[in-house]
C-alpha positions in Angstrom: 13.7 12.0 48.9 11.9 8.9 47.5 15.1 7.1 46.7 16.0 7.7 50.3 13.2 5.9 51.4 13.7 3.5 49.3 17.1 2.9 50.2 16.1 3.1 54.1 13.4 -0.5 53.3 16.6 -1.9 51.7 19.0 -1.7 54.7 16.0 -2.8 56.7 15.5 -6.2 54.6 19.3 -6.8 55.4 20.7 -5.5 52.0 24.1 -4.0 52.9 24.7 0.1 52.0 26.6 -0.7 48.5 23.8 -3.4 47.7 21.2 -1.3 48.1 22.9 1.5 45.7 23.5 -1.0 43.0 19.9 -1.7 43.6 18.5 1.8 43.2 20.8 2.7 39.9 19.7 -0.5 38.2 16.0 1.1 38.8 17.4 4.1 36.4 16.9 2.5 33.0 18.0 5.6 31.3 21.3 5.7 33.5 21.5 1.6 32.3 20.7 2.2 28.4 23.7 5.1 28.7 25.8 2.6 30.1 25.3 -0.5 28.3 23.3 0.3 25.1 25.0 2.8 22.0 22.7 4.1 19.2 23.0 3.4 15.3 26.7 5.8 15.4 28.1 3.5 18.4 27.8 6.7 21.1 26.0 6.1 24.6 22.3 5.9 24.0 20.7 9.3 25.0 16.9 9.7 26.4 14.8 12.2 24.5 12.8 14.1 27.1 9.7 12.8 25.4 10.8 9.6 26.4 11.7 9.4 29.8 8.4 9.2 31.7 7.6 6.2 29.6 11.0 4.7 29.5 11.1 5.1 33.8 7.5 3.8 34.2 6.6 1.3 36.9 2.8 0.9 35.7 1.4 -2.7 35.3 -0.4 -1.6 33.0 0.5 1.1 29.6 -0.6 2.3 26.4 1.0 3.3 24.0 -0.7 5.5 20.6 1.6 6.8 18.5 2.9 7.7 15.1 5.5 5.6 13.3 9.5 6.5 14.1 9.3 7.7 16.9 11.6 5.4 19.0 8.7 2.5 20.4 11.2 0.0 18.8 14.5 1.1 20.7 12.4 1.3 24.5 11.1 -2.5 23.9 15.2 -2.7 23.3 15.9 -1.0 26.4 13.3 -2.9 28.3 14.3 -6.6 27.3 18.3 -5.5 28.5 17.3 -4.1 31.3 14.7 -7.2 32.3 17.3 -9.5 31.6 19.6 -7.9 34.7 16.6 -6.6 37.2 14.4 -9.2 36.6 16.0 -12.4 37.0 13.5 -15.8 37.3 11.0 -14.2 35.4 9.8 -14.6 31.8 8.9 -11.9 29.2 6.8 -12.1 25.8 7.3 -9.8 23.0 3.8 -10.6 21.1 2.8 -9.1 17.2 0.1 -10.5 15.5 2.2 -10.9 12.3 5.8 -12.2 11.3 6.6 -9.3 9.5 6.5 -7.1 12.8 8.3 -10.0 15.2 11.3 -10.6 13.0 12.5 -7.2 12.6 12.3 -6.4 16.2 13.4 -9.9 17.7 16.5 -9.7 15.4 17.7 -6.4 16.6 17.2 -7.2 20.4 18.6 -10.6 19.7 22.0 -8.6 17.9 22.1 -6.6 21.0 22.3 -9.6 23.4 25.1 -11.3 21.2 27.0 -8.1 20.2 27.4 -6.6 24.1 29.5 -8.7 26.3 28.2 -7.9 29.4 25.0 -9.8 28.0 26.2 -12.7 25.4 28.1 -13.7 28.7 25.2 -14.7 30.4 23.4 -16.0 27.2 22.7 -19.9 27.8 20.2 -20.7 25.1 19.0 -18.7 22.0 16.2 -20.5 19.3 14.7 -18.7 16.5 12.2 -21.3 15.0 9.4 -22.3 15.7 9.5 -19.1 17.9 12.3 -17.1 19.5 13.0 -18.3 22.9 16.2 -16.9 24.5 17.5 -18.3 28.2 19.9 -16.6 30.4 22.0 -18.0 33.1 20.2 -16.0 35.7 16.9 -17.6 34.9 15.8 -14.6 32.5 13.4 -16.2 29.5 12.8 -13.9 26.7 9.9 -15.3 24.6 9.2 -13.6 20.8 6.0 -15.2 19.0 3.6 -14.0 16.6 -0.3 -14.8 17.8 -0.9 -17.5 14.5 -4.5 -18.9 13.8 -6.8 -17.2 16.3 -3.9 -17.0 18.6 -3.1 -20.4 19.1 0.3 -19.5 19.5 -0.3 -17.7 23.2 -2.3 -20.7 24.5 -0.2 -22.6 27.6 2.1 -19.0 28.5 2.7 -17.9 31.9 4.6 -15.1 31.8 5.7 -12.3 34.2 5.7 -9.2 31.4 3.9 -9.1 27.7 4.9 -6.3 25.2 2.8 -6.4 22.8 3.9 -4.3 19.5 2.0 -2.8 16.7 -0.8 -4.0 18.5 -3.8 -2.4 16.6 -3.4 -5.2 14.0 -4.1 -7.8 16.9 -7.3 -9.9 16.5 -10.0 -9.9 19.1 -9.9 -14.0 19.5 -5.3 -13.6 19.6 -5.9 -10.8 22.5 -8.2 -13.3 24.4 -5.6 -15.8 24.4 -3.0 -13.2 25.3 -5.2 -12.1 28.4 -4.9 -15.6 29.9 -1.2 -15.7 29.3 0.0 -13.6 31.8 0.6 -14.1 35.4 -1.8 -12.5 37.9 0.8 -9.8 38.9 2.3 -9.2 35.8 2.8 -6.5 33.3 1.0 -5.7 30.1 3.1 -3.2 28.1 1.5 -2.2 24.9 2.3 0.0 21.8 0.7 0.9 18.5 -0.4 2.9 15.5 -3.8 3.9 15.2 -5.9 2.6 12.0 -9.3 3.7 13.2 -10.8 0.6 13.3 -12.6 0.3 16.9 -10.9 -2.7 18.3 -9.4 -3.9 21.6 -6.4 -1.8 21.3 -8.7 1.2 20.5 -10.3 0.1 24.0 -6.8 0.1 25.7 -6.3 3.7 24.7 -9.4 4.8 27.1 -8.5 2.1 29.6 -8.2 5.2 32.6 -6.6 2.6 35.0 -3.7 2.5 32.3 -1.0 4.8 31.7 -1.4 6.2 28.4 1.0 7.9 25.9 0.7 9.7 22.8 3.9 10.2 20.7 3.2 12.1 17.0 6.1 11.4 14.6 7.0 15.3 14.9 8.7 14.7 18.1 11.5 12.9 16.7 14.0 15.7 16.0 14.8 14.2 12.5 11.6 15.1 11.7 11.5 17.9 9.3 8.9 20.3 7.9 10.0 18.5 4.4 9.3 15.3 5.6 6.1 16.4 6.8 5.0 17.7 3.1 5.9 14.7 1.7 3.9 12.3 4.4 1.6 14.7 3.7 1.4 13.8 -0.4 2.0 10.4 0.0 -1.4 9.8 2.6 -3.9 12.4 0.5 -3.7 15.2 2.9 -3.1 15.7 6.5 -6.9 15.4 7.2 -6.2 12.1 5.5 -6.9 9.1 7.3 -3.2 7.5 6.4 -1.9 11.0 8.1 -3.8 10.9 11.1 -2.8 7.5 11.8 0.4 7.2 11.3 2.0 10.5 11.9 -0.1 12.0 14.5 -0.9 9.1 16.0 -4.5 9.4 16.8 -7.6 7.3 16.2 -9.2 9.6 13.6 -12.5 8.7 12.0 -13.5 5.5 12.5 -12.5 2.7 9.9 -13.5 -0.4 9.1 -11.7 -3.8 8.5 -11.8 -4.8 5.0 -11.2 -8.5 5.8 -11.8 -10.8 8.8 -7.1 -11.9 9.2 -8.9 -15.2 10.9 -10.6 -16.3 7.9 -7.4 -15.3 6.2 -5.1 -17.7 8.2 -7.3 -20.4 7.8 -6.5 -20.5 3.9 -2.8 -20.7 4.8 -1.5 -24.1 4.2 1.7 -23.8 6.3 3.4 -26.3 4.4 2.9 -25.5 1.1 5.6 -24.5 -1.3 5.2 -21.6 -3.3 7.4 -19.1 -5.8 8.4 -16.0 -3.8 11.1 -13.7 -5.9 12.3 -10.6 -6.0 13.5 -8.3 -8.4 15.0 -5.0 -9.1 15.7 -3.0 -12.4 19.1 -5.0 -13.1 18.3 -8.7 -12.3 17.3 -11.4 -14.5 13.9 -13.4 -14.6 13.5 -16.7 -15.5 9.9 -18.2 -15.0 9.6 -21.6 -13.5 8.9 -23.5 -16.0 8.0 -26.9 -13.8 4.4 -26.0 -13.9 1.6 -28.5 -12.7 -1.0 -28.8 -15.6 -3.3 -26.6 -14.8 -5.4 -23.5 -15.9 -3.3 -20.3 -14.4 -4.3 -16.6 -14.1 -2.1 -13.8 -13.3 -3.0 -10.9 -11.3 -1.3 -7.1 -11.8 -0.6 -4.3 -9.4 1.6 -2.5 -11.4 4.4 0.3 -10.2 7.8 1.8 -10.6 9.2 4.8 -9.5 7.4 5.3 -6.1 5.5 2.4 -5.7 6.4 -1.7 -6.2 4.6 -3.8 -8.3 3.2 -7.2 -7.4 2.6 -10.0 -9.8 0.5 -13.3 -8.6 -0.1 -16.4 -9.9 -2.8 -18.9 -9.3 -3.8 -22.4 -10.2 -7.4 -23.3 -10.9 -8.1 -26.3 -8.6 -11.7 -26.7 -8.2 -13.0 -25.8 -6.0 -10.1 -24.0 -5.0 -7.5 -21.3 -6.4 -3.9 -21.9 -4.9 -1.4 -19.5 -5.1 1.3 -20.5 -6.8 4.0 -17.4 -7.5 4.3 -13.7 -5.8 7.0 -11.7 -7.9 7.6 -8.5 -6.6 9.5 -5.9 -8.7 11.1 -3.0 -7.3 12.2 0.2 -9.7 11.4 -1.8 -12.6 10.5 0.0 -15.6 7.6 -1.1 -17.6 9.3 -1.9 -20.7 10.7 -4.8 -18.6 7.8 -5.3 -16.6 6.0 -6.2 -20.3 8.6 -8.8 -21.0 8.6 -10.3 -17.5 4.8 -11.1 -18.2 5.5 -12.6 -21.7 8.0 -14.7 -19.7 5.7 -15.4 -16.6 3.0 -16.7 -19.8 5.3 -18.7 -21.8 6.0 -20.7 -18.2 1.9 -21.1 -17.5 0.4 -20.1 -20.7 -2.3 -17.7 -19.1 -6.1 -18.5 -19.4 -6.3 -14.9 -18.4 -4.4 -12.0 -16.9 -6.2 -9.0 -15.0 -4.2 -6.0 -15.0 -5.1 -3.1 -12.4 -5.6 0.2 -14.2 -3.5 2.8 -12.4 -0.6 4.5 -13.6 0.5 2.6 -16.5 -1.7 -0.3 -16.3 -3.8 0.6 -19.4 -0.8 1.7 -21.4 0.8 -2.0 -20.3 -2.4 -3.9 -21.4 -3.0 -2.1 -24.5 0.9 -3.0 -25.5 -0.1 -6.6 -24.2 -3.3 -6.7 -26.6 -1.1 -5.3 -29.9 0.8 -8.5 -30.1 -2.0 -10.4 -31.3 -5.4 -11.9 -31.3 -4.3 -14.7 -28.5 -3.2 -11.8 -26.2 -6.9 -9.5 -26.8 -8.5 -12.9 -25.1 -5.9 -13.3 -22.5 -5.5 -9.7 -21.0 -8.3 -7.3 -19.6 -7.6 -3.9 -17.6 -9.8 -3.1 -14.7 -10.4 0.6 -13.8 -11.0 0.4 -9.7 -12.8 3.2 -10.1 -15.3 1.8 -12.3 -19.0 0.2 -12.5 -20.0 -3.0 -14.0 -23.1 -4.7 -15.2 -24.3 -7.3 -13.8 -26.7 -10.4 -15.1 -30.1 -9.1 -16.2 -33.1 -9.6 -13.8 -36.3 -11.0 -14.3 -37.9 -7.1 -13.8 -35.6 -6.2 -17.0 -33.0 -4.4 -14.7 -29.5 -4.4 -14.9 -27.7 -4.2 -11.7 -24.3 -2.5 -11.2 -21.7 -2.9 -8.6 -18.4 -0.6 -8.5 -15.4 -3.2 -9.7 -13.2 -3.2 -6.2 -16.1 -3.7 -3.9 -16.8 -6.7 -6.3 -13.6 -7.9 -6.9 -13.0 -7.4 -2.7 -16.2 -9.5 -1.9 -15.0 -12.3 -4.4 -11.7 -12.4 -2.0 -13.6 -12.1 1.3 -16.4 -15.0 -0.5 -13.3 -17.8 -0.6 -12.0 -16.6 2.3 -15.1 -17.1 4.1 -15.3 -20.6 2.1 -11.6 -21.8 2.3 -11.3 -22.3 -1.2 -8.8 -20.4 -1.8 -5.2 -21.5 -0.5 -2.2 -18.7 0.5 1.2 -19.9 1.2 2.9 -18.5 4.1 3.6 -14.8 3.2 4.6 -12.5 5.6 4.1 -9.6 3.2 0.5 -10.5 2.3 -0.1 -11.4 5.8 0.6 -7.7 6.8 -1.3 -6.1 4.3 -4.6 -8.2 4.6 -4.3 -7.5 8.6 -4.1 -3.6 8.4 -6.1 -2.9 4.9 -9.4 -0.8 5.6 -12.1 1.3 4.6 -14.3 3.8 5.8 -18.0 4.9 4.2 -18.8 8.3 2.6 -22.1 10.6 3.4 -23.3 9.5 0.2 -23.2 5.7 1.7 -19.7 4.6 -0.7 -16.7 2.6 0.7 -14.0 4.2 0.1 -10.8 1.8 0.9 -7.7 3.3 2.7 -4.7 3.7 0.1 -1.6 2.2 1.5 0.4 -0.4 1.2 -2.1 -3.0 -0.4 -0.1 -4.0 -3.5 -0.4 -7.5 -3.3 -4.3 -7.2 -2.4 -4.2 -5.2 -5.4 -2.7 -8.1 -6.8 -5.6 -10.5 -5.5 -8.3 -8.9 -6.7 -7.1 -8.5 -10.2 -6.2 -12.1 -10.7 -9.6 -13.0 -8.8 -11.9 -11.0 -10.6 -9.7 -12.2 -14.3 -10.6 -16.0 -12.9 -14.7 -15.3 -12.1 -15.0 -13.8 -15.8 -12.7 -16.7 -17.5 -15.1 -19.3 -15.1 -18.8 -17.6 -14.5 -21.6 -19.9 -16.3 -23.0 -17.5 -19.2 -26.4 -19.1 -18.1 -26.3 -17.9 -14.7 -24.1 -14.7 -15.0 -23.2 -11.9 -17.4 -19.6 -11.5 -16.1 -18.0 -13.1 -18.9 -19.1 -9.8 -21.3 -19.2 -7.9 -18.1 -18.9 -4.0 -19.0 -16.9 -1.2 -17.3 -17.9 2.5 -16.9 -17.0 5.0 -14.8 -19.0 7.2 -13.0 
């Protein structure tokens, strides 16, 4: 009956009986993602009854809090189709707050446009860098850009609709940029994950005027009571933080962000070159061996079967330390990892080399330490886990500070001072966004495992610098000693 009316205001604004049908069915976007949009196995693309409400939604305003796979990605798919043909003259935004989110989902809409004829037709314009921008012959603009330094990148917009994904990782300075870049009528469309930290997009979620959703990863019918066990393993539990997150897609308790993502854009130098490889079991490594001279620490996360391992390199450049090399190994065994180190030292010959503790990491550094005398000054193994001493103080006492709060604080310390300078790493940039921790009854943080291998990474070349550089006047660092509780 509500079509009817519907129909009835058409043929009253003039539109002829057949217009006004055409009308009405293009308003079906699970009748148009049948018709012109096939899934991964090239059949019609089919509506899960979860789905439909949000997919058919009309709100200017909608939330979305959800687990991961669950299909978000394929209805900001459907959407930017379907825009393209109901919503001609107009201009979307497809908004992340980091590169590694945008280029995944930009790419695959951006296949779809090229790949179905009754879209590439229409196609005028399409431009990937500096941003994506995409122009259709019916006056359709499809923006894709990620917020950069304190969302610079949103300031001058005007658009008509902004989807914003994975938007619990969006700062509170991109967001107000993002507020005063859409049109006074428009549509703000936006889906996450929960992390628990108590940000704007936690806000959304109670927003009452909005239309909310809540998808857990169990409605996807691929998900399987073995799957389940495993995500289960993998976060520590499903009263686990990771778990409640990311598969049932709720807020949990809250967390805490472990470091401010401004402060960590501003040490990116967006023209700086740096290293960036990767390896698996069968490639070969060859370090570069066109150093600058230089003092050069090397930082260890190490993994294999489960888990990658991230090797980084930095130069000493008072008062900065500049990244110079990410390697990341995947499936390498540690035999090789050993010798990719000997090779990475031979290139930068190593004032030192902090090697995180977990899983092999003692095993690695002890091998390290057996070749000789030059290699027992070089290496040191740092158990996370652990306490060291501090300098003495003038009551006698001797102060001690759990090593990954400390080695955390020196990152967040040159972050806060810009003296320390990241290349442009999508990677990195994803992992220091969404790393964070939450504090114990008995007052500890306790820092949300995940994927932090490169942070990891940080802290162990960091930490291998401050003892290497700490005055032995002014600090005991450089004999610094590590128990555990």
């Amino acid at each position: 009956m509500e079509s009817d009316g519907i129909r009835n205001k058409l043929l009253k604004h003039g539109l002829s009986a057949a217009d006004a049908g055409c009308w009405l069915h293009l308003q079906d976007r699970e009748a148009f993602a049948r018709e012109h949009i096939q899934d991964r196995d090239g059949k019609p693309w089919t509506t899960r009854a979860y789905q439909r409400a949000s997919l058919e939604s009309s709100a200017s305003r909608k939330v979305h809090c959800d687990g991961r796979d669950v299909g978000k990605t394929s209805e900001i798919e459907i959407l930017a189709c379907w825009a393209l043909v109901a919503c001609p003259d107009s201009e979307m935004l497809i908004a992340t707050q980091t590169e590694n989110h945008l280029f995944p989902l930009m790419s695959r809409i951006a296949r779809r446009f090229e790949s179905t004829p009754e879209f590439a037709g229409s196609l005028v314009e399409m431009r990937r860098s500096p941003s994506w921008y995409l122009r259709f012959m019916n006056g359709f603009v499809l923006w894709g850009r990620i917020a950069g330094p304190r969302g610079v990148n949103f300031q001058g917009m005007h658009v008509h609709w902004q989807i914003v994904d994975e938007a619990q990782e969006m700062t509170e300075t991109a967001w107000g940029e993002l507020y005063q870049g859409l049109n006074g009528d428009g549509r703000r469309w936006v889906y996450g994950v929960p992390n628990g930290l108590r940000n704007t997009f936690y806000r959304m979620t109670t927003m009452q005027e909005a239309e909310q959703y809540n998808w857990p990863s169990a409605l996807n019918p691929e998900f399987t009571p073995a799957k389940d066990a495993e995500l289960a393993l993998l976060y520590g539990g499903r009263s686990s933080p990771g778990y409640i997150h990311r598969v049932l897609g709720q807020h949990g308790s809250p967390m805490h962000a472990v470091f401010s993502l401004d402060d960590y854009l501003e040490c990116v130098d967006p023209g700086m070159g740096c290293v960036d490889i990767r390896l698996g079991e069968e490639d070969t490594f060859v370090a570069p061996f066109d150093c600058a001279e230089g003092h050069y620490y090397l930082g260890c996360d190490l993994g294999y079967a489960r888990d990658p391992s991230e090797f980084v390199v930095y130069r000493d450049a008072p008062p900065h330390l500049v990244n110079v090399l990410r390697l990341h190994l995947e499936g390498v065994n540690y035999a090789k990892q050993i010798e990719i180190i000997q090779e990475l030292d031979r290139a930068y010959d190593f004032h030192g080399i902090g090697i995180d503790c977990g899983n092999n990491g003692r095993a690695i550094a002890h091998q390290l330490m057996a070749f000789n005398s030059l290699w027992c000054e070089k290496v040191r193994a740092f158990e996370f886990g652990a306490a060291m001493d501090l300098d003495t103080l003038p009551d006698g006492s001797v102060p001690r500070r759990r090593v990954k709060e400390y080695m955390t604080e020196l990152l967040q310390r040159r972050m806060t001072e810009r003296t320390i300078v990241f290349p442009p790493c999508p990677d990195r940039e994803q992992q220091y966004a969404s790393h964070t921790y939450s504090v114990n009854a008995a007052g500890q943080i306790i820092y949300e495992k995940g994927n932090d291998h490169i942070i990891d990474a940080d802290r162990c070349a960091l930490l291998r610098h401050y003892l290497d550089t700490a005055d032995d006047s002014s600090s005991a660092m450089l004999g610094v000693e590590l128990k555990g509780f």
